[in-house]
N, C-alpha and C positions, 0 to 999 in steps of 0.2 A: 937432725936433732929436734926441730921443732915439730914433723909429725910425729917421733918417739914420743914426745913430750903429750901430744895432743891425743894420740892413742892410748896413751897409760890414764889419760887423766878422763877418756870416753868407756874407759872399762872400769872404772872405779864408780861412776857417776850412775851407769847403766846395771849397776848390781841392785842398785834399791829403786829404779825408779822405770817404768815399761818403755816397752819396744816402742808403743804407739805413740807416747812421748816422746822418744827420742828422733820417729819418723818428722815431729814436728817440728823439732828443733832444728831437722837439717833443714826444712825450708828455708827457715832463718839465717841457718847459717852459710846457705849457698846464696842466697837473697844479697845477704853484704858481702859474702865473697865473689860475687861476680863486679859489684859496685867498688870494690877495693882491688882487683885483681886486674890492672890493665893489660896485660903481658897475656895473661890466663886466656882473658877474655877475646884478646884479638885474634888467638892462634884457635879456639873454637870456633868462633865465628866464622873464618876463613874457610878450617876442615869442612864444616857444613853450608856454607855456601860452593862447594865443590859435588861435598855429597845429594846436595837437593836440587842443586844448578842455579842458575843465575837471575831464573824468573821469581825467584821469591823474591817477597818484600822485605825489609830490612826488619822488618815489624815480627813479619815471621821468624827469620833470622834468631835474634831477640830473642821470640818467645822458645825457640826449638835450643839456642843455647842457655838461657836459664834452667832448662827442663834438665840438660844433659847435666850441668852442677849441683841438681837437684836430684837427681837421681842417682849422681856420684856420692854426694855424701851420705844418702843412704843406704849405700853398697861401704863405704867403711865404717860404718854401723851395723851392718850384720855381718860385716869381716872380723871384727873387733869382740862382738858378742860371740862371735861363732864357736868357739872353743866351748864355749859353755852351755852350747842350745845341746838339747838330746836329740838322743840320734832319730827316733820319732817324729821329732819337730823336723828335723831335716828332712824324711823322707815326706813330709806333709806338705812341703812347702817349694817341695821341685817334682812337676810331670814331665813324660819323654814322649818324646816325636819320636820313630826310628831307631828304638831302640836296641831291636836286631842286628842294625847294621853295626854294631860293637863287635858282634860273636863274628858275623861273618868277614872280617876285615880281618880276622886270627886264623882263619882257615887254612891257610896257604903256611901257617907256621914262622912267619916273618915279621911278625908286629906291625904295629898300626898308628900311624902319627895321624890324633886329632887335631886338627885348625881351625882356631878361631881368632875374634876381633875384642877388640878392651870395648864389651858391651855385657848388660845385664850384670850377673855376677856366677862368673864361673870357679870361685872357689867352692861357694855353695853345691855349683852342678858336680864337682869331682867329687865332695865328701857325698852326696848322694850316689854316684856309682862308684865307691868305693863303698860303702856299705853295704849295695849291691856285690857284692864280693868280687869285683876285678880292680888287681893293682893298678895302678895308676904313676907315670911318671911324666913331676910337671916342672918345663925347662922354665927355671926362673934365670930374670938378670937382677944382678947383687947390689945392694945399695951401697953408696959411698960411706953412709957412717954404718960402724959396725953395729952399734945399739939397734937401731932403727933394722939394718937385717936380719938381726938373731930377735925382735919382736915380729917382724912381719914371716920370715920362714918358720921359727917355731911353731908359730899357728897353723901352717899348712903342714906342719910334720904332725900335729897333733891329731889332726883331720886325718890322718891315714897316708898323705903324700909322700911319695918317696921325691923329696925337691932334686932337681938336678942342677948347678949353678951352670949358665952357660959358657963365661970364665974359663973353667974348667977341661973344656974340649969336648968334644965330640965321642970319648970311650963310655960314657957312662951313660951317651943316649943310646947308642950302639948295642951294648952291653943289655938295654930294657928290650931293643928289638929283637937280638938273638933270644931274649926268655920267654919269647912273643907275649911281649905285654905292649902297654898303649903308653903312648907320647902324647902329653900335652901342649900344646904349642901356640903361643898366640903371636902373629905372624906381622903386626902394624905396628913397627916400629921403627921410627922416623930415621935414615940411615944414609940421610947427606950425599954422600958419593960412591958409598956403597951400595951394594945389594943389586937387583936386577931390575930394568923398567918396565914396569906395566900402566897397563888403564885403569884408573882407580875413581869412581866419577865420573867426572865430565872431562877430565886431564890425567895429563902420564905422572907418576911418579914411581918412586924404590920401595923396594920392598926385599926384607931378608932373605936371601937363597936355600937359605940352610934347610927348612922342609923339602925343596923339591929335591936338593942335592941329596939328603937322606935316604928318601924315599926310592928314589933313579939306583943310589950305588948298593942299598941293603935287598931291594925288592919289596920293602914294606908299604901298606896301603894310608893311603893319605885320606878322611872321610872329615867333610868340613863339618864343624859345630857350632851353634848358638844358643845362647841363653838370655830372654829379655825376660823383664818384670811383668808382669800383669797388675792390673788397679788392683787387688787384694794384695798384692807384696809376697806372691806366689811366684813362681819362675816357670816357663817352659822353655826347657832344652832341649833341641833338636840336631837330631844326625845325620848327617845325610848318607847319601847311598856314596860307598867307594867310588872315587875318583876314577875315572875308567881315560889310560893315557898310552899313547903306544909310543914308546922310544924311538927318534929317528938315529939314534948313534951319535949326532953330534953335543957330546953333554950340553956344551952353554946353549943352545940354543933349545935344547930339552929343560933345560934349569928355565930360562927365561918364559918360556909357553907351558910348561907345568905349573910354576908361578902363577902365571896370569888365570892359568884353567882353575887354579883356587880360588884366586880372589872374584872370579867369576860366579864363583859359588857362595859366597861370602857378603858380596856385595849387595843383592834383594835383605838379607836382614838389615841392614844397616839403611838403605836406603825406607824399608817399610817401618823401622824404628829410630830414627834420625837424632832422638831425643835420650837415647840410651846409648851412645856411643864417647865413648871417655877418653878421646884423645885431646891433651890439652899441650902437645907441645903440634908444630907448622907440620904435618905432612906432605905436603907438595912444596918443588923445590919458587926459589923466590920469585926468578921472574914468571911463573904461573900464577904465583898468590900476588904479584902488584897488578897483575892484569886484572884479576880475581878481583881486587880493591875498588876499580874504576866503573864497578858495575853497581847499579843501584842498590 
């Protein structure tokens, strides 16, 4: 309720008053929300002490999690305005790496699950290749309060998304790859005792199945994606080339190294932008992050 609250009251405020203003205002307001958020704060820190390894300084640390709070809140500042930027502005404000590698991922007629990480701002990147005229279907998970979902999914219905709840099951991702259109997929989400182990870092942790199992049982092609900010408040999203994976037959064991062969691909953006990466719940399991703690 409270970011219903805080989004209704960011889209009212930002009708008469500029972007560039509001760019400043999230310093400020990540500034004290990192100073008020001790929960927030310790489970970023951690993430990125994993991600940059153990020789940084705490200093660094600091300044790389400030950056990520700062660059979160203004990524729900251009989610928030986004319904109302023209389509124009969106295509001005996202260039592509690899953008071939879209078409050729449909080729084979099986559809295509994009992978990416909670970095940059990739609602932005969809409503820019959907403008681009290819459908897009992107697996959201559903918020606990109902207000707060039907504010944050209608915005991406607006953009052109055909949202998929993942709730819901598996027929209606299925269903996008039989029409060979593209899955959106963002794949780091913190999953306790599920999901499969990989190397994520410096240490093992989980990570959801559900791409690789996808992609193994429909024959659709998995091509990792990224999206970071540039100092102008421009985005470059990049695609990579199809995942290139030869099935040994034993699913899990296919599931678990297809897995890993993503986040392999995945991991150089996160690591070369350490400061754009918006995980603010623990990603690795605990006794990794107390070991994680004991280190300078």
């Amino acid at each position: 309720m409270i970011l219903y609250v805080l989004g209704s009251i960011i889209r009212l405020v930002f009708r008469v008053v500029s972007i560039r203003f509001g760019y400043a205002l999230a310093y400020v307001i990540s500034y004290i929300g990192y100073l008020v958020w001790p929960r927030g704060r310790k489970c970023i820190r951690e993430n990125l002490r994993h991600v940059v390894g153990n020789n940084a300084s705490k200093k660094e640390i600091d300044r790389l999690a400030k950056g990520a709070l700062r660059n979160y809140c203004k990524y729900l500042l251009d989610f928030v305005c986004l319904p109302a930027t023209k389509p124009e502005e969106i295509m001005k404000r996202v260039a592509f790496q690899g953008w071939e590698n879209l078409g050729k991922a449909l080729e084979e007629g099986k559809g295509c699950i994009l992978v990416g990480l909670h970095q940059g701002n990739w609602e932005l990147t969809v409503a820019a290749v959907v403008l681009n005229k290819y459908p897009l279907n992107v697996i959201v998970e559903s918020f606990d309060s109902a207000k707060l979902d039907e504010f944050v999914q209608s915005r991406r219905r607006r953009l052109g998304m055909n949202v998929v709840a993942i709730e819901k099951g598996i027929g209606g991702m299925v269903e996008a790859l039989r029409r060979n259109e593209h899955l959106v997929l963002l794949i780091d989400s913190p999953n306790a005792g599920k999901g499969v182990e990989v190397r994520f870092g410096d240490a093992v942790t989980r990570m959801p199945r559900g791409a690789a199992t996808l992609a193994l049982k429909t024959g659709a092609k998995i091509v990792p994606m990224a999206s970071v900010r540039r100092p102008d408040n421009t985005f470059l999203t990049s695609f990579g080339e199809c995942i290139s994976f030869e099935p040994s037959g034993t699913l899990s064991k296919d599931i678990r190294e297809l897995t890993q062969t993503v986040m392999n691909s995945l991991e150089p953006y996160i690591k070369q932008y350490p400061d754009q990466y918006y995980m603010f719940r623990c990603m690795w399991p605990k006794a990794t992050r107390d070991n994680c703690s004991k280190q300078p």
